[in-house]
C-alpha positions in Angstrom: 0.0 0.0 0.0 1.3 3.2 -1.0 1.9 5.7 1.8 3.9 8.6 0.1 5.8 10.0 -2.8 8.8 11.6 -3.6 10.8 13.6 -6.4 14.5 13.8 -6.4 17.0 16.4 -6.8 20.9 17.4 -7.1 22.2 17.7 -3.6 25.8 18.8 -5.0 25.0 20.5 -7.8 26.4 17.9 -10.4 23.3 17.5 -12.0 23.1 14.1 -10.8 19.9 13.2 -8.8 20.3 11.8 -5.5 18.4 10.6 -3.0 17.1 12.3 0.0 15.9 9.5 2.7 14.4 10.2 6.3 15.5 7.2 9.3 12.3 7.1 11.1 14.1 5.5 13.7 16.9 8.4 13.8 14.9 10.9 12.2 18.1 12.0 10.4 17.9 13.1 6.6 20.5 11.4 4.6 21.3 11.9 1.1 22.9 9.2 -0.9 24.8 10.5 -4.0 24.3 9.4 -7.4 26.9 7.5 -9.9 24.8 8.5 -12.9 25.1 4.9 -13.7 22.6 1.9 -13.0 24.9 -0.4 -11.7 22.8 -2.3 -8.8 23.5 -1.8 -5.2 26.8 0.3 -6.7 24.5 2.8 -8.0 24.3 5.7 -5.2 27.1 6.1 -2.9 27.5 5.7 0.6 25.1 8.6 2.9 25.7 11.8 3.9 23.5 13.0 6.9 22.6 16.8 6.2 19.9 16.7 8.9 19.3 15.2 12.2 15.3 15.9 14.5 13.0 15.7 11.4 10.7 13.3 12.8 7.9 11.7 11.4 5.4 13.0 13.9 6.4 16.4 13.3 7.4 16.6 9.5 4.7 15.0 8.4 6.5 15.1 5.1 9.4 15.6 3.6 10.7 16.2 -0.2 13.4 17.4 -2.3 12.9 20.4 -4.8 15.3 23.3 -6.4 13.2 26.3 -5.5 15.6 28.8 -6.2 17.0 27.7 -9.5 20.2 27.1 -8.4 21.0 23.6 -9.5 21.1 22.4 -6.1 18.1 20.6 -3.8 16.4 22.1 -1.4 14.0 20.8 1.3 10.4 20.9 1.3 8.4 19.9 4.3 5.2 19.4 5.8 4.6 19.7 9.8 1.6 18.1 11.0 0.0 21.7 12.0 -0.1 21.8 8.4 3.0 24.4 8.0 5.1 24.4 4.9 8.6 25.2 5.4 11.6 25.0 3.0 15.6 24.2 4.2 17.7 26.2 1.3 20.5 24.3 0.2 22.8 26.9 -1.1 26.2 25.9 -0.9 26.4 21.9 -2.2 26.4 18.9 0.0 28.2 19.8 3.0 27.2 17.3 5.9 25.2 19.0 8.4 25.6 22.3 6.6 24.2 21.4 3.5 21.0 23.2 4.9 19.7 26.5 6.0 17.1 26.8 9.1 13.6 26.1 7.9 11.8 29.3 6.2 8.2 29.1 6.6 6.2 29.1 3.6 2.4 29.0 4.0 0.2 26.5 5.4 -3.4 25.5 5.4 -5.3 27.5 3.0 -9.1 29.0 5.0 -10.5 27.8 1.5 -8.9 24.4 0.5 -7.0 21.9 2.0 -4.4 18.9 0.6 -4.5 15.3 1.6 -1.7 13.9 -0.7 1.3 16.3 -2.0 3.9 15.6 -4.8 6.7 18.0 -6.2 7.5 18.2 -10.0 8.5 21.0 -12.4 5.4 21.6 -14.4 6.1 24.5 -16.5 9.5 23.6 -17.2 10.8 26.9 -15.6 13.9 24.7 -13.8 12.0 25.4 -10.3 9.8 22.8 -8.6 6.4 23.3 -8.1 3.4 21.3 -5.8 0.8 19.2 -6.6 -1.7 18.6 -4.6 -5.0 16.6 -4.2 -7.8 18.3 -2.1 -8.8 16.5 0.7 -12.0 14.3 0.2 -12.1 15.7 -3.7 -10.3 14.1 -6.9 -9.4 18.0 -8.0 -5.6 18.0 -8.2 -4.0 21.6 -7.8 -0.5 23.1 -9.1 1.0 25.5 -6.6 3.0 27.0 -8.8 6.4 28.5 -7.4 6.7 32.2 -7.3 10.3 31.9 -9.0 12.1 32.8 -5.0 11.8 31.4 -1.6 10.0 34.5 0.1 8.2 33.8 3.2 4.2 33.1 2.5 5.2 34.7 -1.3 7.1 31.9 -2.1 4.3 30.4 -3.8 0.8 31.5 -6.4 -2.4 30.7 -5.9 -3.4 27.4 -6.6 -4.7 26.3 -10.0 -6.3 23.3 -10.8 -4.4 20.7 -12.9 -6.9 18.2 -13.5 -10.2 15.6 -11.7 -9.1 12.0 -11.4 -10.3 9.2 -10.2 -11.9 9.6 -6.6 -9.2 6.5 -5.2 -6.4 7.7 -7.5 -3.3 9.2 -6.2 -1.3 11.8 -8.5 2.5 10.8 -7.8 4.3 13.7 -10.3 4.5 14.8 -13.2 7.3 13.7 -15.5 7.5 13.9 -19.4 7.1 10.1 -19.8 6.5 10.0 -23.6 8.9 12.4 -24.5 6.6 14.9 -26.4 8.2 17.6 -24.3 5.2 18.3 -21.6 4.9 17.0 -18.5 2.4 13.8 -17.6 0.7 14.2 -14.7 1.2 10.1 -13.0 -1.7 8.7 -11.3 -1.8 5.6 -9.6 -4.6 3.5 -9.6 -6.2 1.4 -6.6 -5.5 -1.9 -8.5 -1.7 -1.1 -8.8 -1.9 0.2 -12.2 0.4 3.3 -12.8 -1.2 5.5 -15.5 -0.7 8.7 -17.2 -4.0 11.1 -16.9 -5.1 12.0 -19.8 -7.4 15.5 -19.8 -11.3 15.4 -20.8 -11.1 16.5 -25.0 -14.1 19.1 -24.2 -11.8 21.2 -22.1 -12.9 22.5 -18.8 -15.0 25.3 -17.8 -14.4 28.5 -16.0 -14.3 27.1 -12.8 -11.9 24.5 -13.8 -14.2 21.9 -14.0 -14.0 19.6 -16.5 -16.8 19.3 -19.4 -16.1 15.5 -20.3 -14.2 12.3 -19.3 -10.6 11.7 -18.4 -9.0 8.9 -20.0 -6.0 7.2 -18.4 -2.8 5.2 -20.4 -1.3 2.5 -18.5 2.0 2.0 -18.3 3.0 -0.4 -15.7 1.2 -2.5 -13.2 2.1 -3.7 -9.5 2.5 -0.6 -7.6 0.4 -1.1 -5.1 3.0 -3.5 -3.7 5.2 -0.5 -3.1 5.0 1.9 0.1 6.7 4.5 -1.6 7.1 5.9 -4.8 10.0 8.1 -6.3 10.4 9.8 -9.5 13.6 10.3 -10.6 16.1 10.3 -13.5 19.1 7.6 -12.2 21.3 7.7 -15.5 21.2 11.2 -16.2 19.8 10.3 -19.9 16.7 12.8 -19.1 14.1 10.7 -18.8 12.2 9.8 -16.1 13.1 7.1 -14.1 11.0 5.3 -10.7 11.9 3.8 -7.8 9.7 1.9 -5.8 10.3 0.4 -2.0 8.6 -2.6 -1.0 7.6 -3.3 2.1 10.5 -5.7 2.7 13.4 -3.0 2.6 13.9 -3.4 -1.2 14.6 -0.6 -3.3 14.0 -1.3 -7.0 14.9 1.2 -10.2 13.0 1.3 -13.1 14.8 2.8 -15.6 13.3 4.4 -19.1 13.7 2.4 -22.2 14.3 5.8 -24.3 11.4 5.3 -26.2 7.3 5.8 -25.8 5.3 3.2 -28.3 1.7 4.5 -27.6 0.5 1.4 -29.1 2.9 -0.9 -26.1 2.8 1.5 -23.3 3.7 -0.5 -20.8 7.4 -1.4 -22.8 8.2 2.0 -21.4 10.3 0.7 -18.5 12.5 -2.0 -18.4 12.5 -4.9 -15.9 13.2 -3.2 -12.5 16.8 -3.5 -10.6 17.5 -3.8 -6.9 19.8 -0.9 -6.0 19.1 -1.3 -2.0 18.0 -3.6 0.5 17.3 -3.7 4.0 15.6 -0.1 4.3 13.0 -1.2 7.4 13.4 2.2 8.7 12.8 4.7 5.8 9.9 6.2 5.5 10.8 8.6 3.1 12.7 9.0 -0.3 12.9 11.7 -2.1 
């Protein structure tokens, strides 16, 4: 059963996405470099700790995101007061001074409120953005980023993004069939991972939509998986996954390359462990 989702980032600057794990034991944030290389459990390095108290009954949640535009991962979280707050990372990876002191951000809108969250870059702009599901709706929102991390003006008004599926959980938004605009990734309730597909008749005013969705599937078995990660591992730009099974397993999915709209599901190849025993994460990033 899936119980969050992450997006990844450059924690050095290299242009190499890393990941960003929480202990939940420790509730120390460790980032584990990247090779740029899919080589099994050789493919990220050994950790780095850039943060120790983020617990998981506190920061509710916890993601990596460039913000600023400077080529290097910064921290999103979530506290359980509903309170956003972003860690800068301005100077590389630097152990416990990769990060600044959290800035807060917003919180919990009077109007709306989000029960899943997921970072991606939707307009391309080189900063990340927010997606977010409205709590007991299917309307997912884009929170864009205002372009600088500025106090409650870091980020726009929300704008809606799409209606799935009232069980559906948006993960990202990646550009998985390589047309050059970002897919929004929903997963399914039977484990299917699909690409959402707006209604042809547009929406109206209020951003409601005037027709149907329609979904392309493009990989099954993910409800198998408590977390879900999208990422790009061998630096190729596509979007790659990584999923963590409940066992400790951490398994890569890498992109073929290609899209083939009439074998969607070819768009992945057969998944590779790159790291076991992971009991205590609950989060990747």
């Amino acid at each position: 059963m899936l119980t969050y989702t992450g997006h990844s980032g450059s924690f050095n600057g290299d242009g190499r996405l890393d990941l960003l794990v929480r202990n939940a034991e420790t509730s120390e944030l460790l980032v584990y470099p990247n090779s740029g290389t899919l080589n099994g459990l050789d493919t990220y390095g050994e950790p780095v700790t850039i943060a120790t108290g983020f617990r998981s009954d506190h920061y509710v949640w916890v993601g990596a995101g460039d913000f600023t535009g400077n080529g290097k991962a910064d921290i999103f979280a979530l506290t359980a007061e509903e309170q956003a707050y972003i860690c800068l990372n301005e100077n590389g990876l630097q152990g416990l001074d990769t990060l600044t002191e959290p800035i807060h951000v917003g919180g919990r809108l009077p109007e709306v409120a989000y029960d899943t969250i997921a970072l991606a870059d939707i307009d391309g702009d080189g900063i990340t953005d927010i997606l977010g599901r409205q709590i007991d709706t299917s309307k997912i929102d884009i929170i864009p980023s205002g372009g600088d991390v500025d106090g409650t003006d870091s980020f726009a008004a929300p704008t809606r993004l799409a209606t799935i599926g009232a069980t559906d959980i948006p993960i990202g938004a990646a550009d998985i069939t390589g047309s050059g605009a970002v897919d929004l990734l929903v997963l399914h309730d039977n484990g299917e991972l699909a690409l959402y597909r707006p209604p042809a008749e547009g929406f109206d005013a209020d951003g409601e939509p005037l027709g149907d969705a329609s979904y392309v599937t493009i990989s099954h078995g993910w409800d198998a998986m408590d977390i879900i990660s999208v990422t790009d591992i061998n630096g190729d730009g596509r979007p790659d996954l990584l999923g963590l099974r409940s066992d400790g397993t951490l398994l890569a999915y890498v992109h073929t390359g290609t899209f083939d709209p009439a074998n969607p599901t070819a768009v992945f190849r057969a998944p590779v462990v790159v790291a076991k025993g992971w009991h205590d994460v609950d989060a990747i990033s």
